[in-house]
PDBQT receptor file of N, H, CA, C and O in Angstrom, charges set to zero:
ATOM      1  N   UNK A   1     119.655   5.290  50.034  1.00  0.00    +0.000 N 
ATOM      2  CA  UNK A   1     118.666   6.218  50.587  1.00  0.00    +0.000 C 
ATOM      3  C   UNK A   1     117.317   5.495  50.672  1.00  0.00    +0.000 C 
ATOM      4  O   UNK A   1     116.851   4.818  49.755  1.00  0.00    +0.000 OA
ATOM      5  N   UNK A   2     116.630   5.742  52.075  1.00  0.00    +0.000 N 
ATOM      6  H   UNK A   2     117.009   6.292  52.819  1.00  0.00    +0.000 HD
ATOM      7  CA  UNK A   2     115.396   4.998  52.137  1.00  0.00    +0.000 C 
ATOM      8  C   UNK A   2     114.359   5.763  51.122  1.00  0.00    +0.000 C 
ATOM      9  O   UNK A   2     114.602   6.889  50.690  1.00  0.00    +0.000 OA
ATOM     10  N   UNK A   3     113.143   5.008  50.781  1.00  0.00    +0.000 N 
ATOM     11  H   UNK A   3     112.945   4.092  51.132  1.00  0.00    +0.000 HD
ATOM     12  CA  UNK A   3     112.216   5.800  50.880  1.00  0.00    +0.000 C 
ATOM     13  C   UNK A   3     111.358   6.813  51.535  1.00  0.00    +0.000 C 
ATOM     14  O   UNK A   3     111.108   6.626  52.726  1.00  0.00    +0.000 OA
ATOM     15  N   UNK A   4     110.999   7.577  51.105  1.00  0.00    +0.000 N 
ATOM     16  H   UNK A   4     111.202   7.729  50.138  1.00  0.00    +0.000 HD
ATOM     17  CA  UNK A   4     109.997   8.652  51.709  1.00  0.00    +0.000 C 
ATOM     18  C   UNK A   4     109.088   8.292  51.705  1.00  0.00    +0.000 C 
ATOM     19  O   UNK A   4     108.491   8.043  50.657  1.00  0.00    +0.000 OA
ATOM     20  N   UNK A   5     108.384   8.033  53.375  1.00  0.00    +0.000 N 
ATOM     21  H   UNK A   5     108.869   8.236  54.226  1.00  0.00    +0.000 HD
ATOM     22  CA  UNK A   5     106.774   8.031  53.711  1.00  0.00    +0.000 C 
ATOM     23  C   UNK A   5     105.934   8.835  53.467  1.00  0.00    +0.000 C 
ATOM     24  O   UNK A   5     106.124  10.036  53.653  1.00  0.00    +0.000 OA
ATOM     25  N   UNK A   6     104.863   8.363  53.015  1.00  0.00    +0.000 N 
ATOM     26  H   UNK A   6     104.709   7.386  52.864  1.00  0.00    +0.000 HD
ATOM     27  CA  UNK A   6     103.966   9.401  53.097  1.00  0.00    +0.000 C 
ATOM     28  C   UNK A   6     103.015   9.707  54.281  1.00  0.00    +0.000 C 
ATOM     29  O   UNK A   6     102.572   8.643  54.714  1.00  0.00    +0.000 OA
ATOM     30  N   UNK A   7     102.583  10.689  54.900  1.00  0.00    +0.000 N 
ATOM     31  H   UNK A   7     102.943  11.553  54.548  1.00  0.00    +0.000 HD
ATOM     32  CA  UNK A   7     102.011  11.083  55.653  1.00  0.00    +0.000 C 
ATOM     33  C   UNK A   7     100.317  10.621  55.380  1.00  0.00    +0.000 C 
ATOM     34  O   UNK A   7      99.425  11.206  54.767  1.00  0.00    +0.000 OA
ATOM     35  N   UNK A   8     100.330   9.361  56.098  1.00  0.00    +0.000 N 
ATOM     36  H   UNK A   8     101.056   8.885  56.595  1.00  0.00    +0.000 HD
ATOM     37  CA  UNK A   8      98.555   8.458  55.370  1.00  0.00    +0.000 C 
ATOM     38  C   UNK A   8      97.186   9.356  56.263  1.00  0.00    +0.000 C 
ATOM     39  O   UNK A   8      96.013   9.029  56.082  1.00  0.00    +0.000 OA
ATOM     40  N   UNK A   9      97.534  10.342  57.086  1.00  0.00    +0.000 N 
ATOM     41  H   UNK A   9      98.487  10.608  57.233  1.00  0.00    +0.000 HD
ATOM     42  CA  UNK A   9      96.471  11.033  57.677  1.00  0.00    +0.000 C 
ATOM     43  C   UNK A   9      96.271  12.136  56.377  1.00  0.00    +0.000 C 
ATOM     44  O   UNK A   9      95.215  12.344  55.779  1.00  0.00    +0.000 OA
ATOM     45  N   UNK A  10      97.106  12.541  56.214  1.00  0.00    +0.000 N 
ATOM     46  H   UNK A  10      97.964  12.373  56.700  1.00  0.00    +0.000 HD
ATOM     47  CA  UNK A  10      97.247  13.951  55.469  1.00  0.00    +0.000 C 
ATOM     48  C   UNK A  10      96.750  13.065  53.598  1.00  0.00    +0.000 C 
ATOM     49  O   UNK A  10      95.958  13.735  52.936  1.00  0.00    +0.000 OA
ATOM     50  N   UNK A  11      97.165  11.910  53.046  1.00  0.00    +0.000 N 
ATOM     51  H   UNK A  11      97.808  11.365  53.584  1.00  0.00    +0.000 HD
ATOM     52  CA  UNK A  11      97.057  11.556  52.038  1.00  0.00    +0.000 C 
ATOM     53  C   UNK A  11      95.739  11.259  51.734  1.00  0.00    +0.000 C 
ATOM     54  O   UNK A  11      95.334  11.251  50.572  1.00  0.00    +0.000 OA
ATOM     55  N   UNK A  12      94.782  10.923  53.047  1.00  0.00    +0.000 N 
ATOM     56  H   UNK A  12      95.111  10.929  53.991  1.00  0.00    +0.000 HD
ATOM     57  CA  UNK A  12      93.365  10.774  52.817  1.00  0.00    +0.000 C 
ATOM     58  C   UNK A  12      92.348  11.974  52.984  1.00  0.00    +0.000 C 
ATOM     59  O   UNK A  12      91.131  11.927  52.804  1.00  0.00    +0.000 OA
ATOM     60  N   UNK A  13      93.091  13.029  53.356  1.00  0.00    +0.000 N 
ATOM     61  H   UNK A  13      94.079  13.067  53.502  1.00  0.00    +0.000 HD
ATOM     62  CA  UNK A  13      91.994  14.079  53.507  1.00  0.00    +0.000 C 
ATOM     63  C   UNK A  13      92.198  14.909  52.662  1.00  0.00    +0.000 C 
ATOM     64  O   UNK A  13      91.296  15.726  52.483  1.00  0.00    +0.000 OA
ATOM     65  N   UNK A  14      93.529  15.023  51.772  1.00  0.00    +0.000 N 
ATOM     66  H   UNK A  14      94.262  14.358  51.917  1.00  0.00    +0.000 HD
ATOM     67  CA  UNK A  14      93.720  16.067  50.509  1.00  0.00    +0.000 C 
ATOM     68  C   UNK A  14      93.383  15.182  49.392  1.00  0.00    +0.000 C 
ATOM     69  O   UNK A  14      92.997  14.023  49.548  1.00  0.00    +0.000 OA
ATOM     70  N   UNK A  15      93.573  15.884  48.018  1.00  0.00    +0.000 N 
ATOM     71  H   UNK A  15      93.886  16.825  47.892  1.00  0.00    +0.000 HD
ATOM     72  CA  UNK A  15      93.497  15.115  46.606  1.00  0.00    +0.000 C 
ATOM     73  C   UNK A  15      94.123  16.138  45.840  1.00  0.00    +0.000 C 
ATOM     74  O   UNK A  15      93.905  17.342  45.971  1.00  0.00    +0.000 OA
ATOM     75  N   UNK A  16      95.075  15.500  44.869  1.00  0.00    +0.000 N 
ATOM     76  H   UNK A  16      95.253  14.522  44.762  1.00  0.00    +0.000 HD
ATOM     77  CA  UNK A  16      95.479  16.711  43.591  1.00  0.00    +0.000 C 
ATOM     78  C   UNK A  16      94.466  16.877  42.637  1.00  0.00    +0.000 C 
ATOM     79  O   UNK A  16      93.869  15.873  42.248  1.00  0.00    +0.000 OA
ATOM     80  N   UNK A  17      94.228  17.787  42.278  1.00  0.00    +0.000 N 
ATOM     81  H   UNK A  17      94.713  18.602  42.594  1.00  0.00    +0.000 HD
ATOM     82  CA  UNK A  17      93.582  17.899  40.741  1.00  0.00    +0.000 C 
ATOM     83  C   UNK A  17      94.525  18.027  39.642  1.00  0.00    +0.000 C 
ATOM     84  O   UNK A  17      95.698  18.316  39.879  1.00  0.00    +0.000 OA
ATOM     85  N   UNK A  18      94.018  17.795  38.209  1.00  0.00    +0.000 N 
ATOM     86  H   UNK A  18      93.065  17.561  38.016  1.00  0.00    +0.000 HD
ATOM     87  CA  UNK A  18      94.474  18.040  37.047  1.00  0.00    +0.000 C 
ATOM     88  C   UNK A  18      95.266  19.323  36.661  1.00  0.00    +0.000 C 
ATOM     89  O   UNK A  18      95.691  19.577  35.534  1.00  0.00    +0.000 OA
ATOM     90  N   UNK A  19      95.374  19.967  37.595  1.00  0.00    +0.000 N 
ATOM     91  H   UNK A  19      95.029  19.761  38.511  1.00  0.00    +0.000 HD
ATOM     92  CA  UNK A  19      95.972  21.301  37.832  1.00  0.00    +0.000 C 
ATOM     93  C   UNK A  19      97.267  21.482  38.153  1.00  0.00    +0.000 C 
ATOM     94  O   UNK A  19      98.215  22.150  37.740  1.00  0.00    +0.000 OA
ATOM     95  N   UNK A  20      96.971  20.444  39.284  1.00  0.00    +0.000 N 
ATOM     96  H   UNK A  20      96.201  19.901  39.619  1.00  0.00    +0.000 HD
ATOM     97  CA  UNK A  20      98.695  20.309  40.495  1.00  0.00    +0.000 C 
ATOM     98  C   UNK A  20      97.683  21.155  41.588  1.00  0.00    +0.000 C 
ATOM     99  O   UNK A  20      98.424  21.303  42.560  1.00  0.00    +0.000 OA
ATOM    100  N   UNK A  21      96.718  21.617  41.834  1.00  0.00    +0.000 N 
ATOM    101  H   UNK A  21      96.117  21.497  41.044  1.00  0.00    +0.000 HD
ATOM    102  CA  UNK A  21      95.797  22.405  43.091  1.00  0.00    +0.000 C 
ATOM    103  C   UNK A  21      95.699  21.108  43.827  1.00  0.00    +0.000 C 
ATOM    104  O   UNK A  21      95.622  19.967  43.372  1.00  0.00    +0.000 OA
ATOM    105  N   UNK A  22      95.723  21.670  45.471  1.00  0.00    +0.000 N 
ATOM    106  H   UNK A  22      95.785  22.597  45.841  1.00  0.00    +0.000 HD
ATOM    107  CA  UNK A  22      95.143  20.356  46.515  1.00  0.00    +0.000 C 
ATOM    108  C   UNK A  22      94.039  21.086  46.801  1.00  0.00    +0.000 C 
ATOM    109  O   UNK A  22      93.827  22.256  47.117  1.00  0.00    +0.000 OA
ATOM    110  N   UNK A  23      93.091  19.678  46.531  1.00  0.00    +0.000 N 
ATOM    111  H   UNK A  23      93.263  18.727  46.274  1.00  0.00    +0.000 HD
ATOM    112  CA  UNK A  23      91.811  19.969  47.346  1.00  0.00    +0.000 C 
ATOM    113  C   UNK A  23      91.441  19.376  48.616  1.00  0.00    +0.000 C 
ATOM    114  O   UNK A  23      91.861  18.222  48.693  1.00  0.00    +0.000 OA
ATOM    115  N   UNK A  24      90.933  19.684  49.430  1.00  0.00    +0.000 N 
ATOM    116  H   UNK A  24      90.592  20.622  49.368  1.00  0.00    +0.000 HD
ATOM    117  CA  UNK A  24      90.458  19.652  51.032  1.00  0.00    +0.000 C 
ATOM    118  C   UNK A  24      88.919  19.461  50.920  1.00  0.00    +0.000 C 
ATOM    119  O   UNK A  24      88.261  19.799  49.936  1.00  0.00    +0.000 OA
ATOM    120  N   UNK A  25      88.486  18.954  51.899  1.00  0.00    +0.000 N 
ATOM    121  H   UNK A  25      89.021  18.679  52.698  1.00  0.00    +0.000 HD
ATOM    122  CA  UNK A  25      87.436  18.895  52.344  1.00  0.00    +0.000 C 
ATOM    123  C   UNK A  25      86.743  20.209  53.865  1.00  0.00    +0.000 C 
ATOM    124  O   UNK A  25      87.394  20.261  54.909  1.00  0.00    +0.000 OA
ATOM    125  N   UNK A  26      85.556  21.024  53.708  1.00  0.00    +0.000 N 
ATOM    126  H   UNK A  26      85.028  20.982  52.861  1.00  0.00    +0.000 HD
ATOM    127  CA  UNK A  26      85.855  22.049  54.724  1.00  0.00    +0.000 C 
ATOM    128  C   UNK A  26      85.559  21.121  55.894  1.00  0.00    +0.000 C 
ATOM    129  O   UNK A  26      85.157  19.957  55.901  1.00  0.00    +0.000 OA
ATOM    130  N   UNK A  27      85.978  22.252  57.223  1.00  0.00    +0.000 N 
ATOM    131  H   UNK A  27      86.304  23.197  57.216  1.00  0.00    +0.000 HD
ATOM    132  CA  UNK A  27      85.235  21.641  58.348  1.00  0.00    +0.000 C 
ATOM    133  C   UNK A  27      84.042  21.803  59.029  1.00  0.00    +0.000 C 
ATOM    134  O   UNK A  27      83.052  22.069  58.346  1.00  0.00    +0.000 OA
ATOM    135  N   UNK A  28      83.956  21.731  59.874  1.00  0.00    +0.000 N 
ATOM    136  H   UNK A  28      84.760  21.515  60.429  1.00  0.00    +0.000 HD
ATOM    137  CA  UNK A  28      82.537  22.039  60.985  1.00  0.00    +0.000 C 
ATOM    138  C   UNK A  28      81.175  21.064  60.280  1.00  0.00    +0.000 C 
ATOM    139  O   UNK A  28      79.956  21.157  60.134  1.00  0.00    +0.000 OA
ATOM    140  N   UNK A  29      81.747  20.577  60.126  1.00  0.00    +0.000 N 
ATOM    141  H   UNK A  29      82.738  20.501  60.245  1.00  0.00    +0.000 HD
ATOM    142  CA  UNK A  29      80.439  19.422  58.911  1.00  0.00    +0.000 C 
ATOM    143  C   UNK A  29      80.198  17.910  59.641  1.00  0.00    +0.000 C 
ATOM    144  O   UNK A  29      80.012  16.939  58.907  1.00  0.00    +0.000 OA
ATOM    145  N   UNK A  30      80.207  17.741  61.190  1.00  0.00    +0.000 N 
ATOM    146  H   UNK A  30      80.358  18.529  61.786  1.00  0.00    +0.000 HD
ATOM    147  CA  UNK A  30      80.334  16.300  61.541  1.00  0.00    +0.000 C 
ATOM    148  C   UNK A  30      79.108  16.462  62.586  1.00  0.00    +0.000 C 
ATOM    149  O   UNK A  30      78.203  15.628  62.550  1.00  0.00    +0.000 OA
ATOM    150  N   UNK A  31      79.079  17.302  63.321  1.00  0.00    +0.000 N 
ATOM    151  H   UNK A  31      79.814  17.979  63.350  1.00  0.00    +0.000 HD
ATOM    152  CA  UNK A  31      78.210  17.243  64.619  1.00  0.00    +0.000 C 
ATOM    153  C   UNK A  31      77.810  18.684  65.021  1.00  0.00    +0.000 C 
ATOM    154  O   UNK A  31      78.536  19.610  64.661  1.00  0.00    +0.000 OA
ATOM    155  N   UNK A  32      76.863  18.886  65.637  1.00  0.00    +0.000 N 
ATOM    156  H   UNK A  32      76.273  18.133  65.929  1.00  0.00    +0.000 HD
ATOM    157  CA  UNK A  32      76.320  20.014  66.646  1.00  0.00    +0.000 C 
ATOM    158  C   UNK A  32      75.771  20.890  65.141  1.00  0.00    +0.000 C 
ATOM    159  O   UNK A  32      75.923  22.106  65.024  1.00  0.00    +0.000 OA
ATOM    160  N   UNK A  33      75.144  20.041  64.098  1.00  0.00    +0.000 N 
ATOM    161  H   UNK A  33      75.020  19.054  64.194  1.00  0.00    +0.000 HD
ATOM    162  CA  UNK A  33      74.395  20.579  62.798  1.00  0.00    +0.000 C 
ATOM    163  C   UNK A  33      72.907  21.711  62.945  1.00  0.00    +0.000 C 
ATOM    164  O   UNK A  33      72.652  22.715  62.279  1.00  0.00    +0.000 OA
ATOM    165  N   UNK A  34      72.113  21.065  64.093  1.00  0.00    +0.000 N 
ATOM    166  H   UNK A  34      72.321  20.250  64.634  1.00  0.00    +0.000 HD
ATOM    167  CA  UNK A  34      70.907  21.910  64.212  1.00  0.00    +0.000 C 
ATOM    168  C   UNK A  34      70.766  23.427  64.677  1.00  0.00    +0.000 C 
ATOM    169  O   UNK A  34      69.717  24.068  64.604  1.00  0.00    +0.000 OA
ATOM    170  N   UNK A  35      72.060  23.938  65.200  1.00  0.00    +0.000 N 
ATOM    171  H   UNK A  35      72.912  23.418  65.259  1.00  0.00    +0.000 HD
ATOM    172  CA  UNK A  35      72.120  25.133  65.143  1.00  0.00    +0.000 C 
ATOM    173  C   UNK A  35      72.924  26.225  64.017  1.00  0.00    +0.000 C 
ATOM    174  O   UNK A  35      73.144  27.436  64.032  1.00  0.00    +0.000 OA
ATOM    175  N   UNK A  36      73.257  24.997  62.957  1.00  0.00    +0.000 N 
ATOM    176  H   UNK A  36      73.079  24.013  62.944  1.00  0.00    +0.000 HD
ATOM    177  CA  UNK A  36      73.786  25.523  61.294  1.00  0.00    +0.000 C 
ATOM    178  C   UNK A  36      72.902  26.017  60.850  1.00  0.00    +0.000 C 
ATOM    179  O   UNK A  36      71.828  25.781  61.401  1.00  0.00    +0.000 OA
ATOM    180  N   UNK A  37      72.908  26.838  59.777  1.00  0.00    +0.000 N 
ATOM    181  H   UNK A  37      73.781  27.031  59.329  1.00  0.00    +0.000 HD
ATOM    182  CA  UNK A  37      71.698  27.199  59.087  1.00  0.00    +0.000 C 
ATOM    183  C   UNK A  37      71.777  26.179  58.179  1.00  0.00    +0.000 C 
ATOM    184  O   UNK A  37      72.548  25.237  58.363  1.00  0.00    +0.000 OA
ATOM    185  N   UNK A  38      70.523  26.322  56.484  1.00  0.00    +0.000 N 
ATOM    186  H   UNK A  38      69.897  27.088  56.335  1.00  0.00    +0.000 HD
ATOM    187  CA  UNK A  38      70.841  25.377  55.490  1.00  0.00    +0.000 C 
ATOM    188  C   UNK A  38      71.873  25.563  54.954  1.00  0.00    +0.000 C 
ATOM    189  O   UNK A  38      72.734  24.712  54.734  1.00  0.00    +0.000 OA
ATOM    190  N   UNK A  39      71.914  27.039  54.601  1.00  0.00    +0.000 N 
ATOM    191  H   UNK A  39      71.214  27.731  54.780  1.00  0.00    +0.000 HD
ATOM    192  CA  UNK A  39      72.685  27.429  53.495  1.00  0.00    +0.000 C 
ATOM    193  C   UNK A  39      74.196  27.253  53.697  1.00  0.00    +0.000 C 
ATOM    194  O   UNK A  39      75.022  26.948  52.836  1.00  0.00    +0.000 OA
ATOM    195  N   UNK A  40      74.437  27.547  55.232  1.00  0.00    +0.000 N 
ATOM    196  H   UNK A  40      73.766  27.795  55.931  1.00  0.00    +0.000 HD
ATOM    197  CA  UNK A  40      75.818  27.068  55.831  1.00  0.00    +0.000 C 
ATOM    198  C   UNK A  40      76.270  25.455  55.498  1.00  0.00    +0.000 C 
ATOM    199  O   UNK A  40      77.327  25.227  54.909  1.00  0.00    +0.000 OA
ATOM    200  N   UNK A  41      75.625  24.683  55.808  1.00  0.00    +0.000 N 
ATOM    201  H   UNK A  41      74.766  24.869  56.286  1.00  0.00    +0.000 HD
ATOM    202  CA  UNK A  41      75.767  23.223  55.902  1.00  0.00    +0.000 C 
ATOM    203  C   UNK A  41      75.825  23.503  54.273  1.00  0.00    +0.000 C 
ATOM    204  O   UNK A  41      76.915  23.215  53.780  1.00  0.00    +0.000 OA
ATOM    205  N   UNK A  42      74.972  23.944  53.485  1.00  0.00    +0.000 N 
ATOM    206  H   UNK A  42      74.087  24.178  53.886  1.00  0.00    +0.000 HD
ATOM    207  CA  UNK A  42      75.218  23.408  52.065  1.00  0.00    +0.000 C 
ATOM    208  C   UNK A  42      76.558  23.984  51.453  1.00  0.00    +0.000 C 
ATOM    209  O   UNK A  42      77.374  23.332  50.801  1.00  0.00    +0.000 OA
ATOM    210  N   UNK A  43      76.623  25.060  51.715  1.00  0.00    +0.000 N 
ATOM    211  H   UNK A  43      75.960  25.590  52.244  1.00  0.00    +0.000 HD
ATOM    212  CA  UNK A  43      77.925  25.733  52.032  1.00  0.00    +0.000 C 
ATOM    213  C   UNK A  43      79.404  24.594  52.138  1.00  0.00    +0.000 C 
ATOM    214  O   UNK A  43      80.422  24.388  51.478  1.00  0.00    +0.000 OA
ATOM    215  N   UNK A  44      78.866  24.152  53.183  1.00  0.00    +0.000 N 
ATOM    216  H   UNK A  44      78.039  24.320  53.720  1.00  0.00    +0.000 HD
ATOM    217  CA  UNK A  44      80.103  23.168  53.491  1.00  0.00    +0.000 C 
ATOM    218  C   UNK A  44      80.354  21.788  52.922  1.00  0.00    +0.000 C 
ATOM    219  O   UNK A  44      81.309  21.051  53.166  1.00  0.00    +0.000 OA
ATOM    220  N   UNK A  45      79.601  21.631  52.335  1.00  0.00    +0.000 N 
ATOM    221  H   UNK A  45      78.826  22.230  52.136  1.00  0.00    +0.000 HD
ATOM    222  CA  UNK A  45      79.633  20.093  51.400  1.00  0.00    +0.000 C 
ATOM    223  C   UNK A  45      80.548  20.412  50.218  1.00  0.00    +0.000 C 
ATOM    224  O   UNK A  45      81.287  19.454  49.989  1.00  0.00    +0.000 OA
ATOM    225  N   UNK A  46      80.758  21.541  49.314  1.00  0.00    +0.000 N 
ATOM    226  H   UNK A  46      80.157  22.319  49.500  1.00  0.00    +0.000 HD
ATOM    227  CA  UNK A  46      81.628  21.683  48.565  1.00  0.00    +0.000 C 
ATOM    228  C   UNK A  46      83.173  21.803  49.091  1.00  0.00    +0.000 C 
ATOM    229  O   UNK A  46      83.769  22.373  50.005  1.00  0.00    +0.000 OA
ATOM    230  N   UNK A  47      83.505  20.865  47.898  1.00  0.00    +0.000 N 
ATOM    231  H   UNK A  47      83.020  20.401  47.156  1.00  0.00    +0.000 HD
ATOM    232  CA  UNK A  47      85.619  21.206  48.150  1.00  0.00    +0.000 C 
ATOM    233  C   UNK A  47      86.165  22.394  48.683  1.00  0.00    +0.000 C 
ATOM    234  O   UNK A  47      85.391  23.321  48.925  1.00  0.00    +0.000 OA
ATOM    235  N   UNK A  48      87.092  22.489  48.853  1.00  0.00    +0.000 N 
ATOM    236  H   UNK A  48      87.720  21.736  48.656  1.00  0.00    +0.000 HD
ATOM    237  CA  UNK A  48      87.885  24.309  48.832  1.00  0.00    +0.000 C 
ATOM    238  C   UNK A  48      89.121  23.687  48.166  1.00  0.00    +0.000 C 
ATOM    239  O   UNK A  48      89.427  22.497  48.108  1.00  0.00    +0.000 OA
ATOM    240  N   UNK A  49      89.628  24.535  47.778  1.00  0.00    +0.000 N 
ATOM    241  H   UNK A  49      89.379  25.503  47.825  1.00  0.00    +0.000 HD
ATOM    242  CA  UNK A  49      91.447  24.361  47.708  1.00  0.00    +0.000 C 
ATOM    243  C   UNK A  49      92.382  24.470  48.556  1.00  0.00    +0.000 C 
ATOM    244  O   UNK A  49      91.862  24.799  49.622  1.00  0.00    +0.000 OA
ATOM    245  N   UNK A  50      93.361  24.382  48.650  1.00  0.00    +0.000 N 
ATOM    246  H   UNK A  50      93.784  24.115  47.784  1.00  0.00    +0.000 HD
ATOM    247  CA  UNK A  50      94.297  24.589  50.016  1.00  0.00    +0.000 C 
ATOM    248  C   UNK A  50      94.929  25.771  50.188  1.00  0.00    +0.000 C 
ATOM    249  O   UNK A  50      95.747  25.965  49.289  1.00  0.00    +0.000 OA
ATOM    250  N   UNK A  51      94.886  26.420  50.788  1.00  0.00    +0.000 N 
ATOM    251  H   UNK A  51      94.221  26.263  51.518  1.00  0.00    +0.000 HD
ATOM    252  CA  UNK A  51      95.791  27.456  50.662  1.00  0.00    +0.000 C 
ATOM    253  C   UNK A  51      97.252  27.805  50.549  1.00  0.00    +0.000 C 
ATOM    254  O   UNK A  51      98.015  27.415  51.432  1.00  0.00    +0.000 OA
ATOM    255  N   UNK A  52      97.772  28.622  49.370  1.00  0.00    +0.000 N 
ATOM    256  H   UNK A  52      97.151  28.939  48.652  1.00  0.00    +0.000 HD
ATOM    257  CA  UNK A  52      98.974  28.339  49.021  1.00  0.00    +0.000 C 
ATOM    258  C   UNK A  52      99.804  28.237  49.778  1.00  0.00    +0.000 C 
ATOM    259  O   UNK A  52     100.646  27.348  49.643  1.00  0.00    +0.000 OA
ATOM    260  N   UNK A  53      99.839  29.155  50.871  1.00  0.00    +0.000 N 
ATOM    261  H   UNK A  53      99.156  29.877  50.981  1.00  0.00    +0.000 HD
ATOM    262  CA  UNK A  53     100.881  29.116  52.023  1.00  0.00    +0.000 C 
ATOM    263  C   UNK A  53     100.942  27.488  52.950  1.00  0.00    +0.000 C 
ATOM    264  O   UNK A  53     101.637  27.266  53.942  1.00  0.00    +0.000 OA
ATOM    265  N   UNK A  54     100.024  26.548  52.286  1.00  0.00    +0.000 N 
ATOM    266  H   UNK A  54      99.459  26.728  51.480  1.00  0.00    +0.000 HD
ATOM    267  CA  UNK A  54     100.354  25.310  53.115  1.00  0.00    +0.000 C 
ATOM    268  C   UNK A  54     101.273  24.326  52.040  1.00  0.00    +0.000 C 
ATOM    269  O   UNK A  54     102.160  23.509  52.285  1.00  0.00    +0.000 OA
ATOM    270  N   UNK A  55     100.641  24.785  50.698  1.00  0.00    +0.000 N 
ATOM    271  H   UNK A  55      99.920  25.449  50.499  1.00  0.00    +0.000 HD
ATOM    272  CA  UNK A  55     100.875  24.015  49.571  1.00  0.00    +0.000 C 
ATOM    273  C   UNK A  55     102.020  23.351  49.961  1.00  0.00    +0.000 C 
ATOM    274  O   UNK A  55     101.890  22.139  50.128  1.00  0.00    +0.000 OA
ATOM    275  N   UNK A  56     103.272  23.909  50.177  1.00  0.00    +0.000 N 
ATOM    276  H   UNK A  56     103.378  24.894  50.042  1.00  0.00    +0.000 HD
ATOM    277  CA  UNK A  56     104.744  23.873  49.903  1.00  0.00    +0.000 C 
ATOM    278  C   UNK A  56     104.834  22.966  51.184  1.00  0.00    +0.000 C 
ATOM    279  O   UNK A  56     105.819  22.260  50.964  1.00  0.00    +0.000 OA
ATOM    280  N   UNK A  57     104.291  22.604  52.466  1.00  0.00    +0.000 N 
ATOM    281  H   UNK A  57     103.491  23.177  52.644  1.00  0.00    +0.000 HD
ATOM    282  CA  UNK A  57     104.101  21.618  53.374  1.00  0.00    +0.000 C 
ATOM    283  C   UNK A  57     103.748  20.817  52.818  1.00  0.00    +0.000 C 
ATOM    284  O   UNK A  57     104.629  19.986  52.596  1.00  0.00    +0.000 OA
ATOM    285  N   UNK A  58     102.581  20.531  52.324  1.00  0.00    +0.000 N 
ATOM    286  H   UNK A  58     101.865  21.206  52.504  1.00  0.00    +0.000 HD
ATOM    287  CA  UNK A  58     101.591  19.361  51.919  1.00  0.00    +0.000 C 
ATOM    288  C   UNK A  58     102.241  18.641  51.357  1.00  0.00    +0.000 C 
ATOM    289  O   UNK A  58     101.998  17.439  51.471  1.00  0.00    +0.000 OA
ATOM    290  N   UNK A  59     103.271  19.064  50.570  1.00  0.00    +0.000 N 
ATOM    291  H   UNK A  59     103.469  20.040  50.478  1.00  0.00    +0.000 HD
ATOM    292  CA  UNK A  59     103.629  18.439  48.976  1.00  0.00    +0.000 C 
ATOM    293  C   UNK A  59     105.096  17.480  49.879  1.00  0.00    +0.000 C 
ATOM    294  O   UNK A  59     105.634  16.373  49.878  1.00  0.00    +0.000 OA
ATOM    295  N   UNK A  60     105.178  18.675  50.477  1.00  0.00    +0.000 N 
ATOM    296  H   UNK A  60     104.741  19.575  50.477  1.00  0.00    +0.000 HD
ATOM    297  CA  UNK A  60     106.727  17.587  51.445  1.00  0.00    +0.000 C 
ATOM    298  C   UNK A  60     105.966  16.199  51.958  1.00  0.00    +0.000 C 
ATOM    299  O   UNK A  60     106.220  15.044  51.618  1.00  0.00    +0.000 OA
ATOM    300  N   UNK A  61     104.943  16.683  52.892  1.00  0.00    +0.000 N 
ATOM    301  H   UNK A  61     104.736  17.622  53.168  1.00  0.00    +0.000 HD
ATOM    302  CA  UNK A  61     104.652  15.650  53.486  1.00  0.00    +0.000 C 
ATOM    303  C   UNK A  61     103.875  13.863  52.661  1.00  0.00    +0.000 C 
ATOM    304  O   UNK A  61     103.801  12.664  52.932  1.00  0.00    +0.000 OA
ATOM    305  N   UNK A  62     103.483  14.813  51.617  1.00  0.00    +0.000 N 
ATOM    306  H   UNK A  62     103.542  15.786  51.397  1.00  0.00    +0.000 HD
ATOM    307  CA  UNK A  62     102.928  13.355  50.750  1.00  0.00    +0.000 C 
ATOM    308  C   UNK A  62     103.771  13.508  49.382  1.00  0.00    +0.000 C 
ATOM    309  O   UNK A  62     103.409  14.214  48.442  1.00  0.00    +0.000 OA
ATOM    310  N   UNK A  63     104.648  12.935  49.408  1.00  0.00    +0.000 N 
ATOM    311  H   UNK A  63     104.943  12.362  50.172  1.00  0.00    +0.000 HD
ATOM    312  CA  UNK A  63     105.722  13.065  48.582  1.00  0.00    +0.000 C 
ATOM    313  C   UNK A  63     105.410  12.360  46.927  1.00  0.00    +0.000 C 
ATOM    314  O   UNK A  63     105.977  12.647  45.873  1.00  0.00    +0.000 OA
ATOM    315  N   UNK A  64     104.410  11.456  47.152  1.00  0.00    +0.000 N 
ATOM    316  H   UNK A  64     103.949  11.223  48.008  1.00  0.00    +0.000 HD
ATOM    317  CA  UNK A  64     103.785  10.615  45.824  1.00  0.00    +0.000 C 
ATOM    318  C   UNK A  64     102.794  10.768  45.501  1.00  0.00    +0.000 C 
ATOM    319  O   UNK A  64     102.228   9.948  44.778  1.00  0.00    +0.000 OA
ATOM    320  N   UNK A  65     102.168  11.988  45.963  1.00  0.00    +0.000 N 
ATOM    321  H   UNK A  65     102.627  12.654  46.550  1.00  0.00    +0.000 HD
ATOM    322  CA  UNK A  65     101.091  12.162  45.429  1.00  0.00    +0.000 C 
ATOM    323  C   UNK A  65     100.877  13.023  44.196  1.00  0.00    +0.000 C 
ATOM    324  O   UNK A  65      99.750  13.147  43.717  1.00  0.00    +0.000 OA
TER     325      UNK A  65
């Protein structure tokens, strides 16, 4: 049996925590900023978690993480 790839798009934009939780990075945070407010943009610099209903994908797709 070969090995299982991991999915290297998906392995750089999640992270596990000490938990077994994946964390994400949010979006809308790259361009078209001056019509954000502050509090939005600051808003968006913090982690989120993933939502469970993807969890059970994620985990297929990056198998060593």
């Amino acid at each position: 049996m070969p090995k299982m790839k991991t999915n290297k798009s998906a392995a750089k934009r999640f992270s596990l925590t000490g938990s077994g939780k994946l964390k994400r990075n949010k979006a809308n945070k790259q361009h078209i900023l001056t019509k954000k407010s502050t509090k939005r943009k600051r808003n968006l610099r913090q982690s989120a978690m993933t939502d469970a209903t993807n969890v059970k994908n994620m985990k297929k797709i990056m198998p060593y993480l």
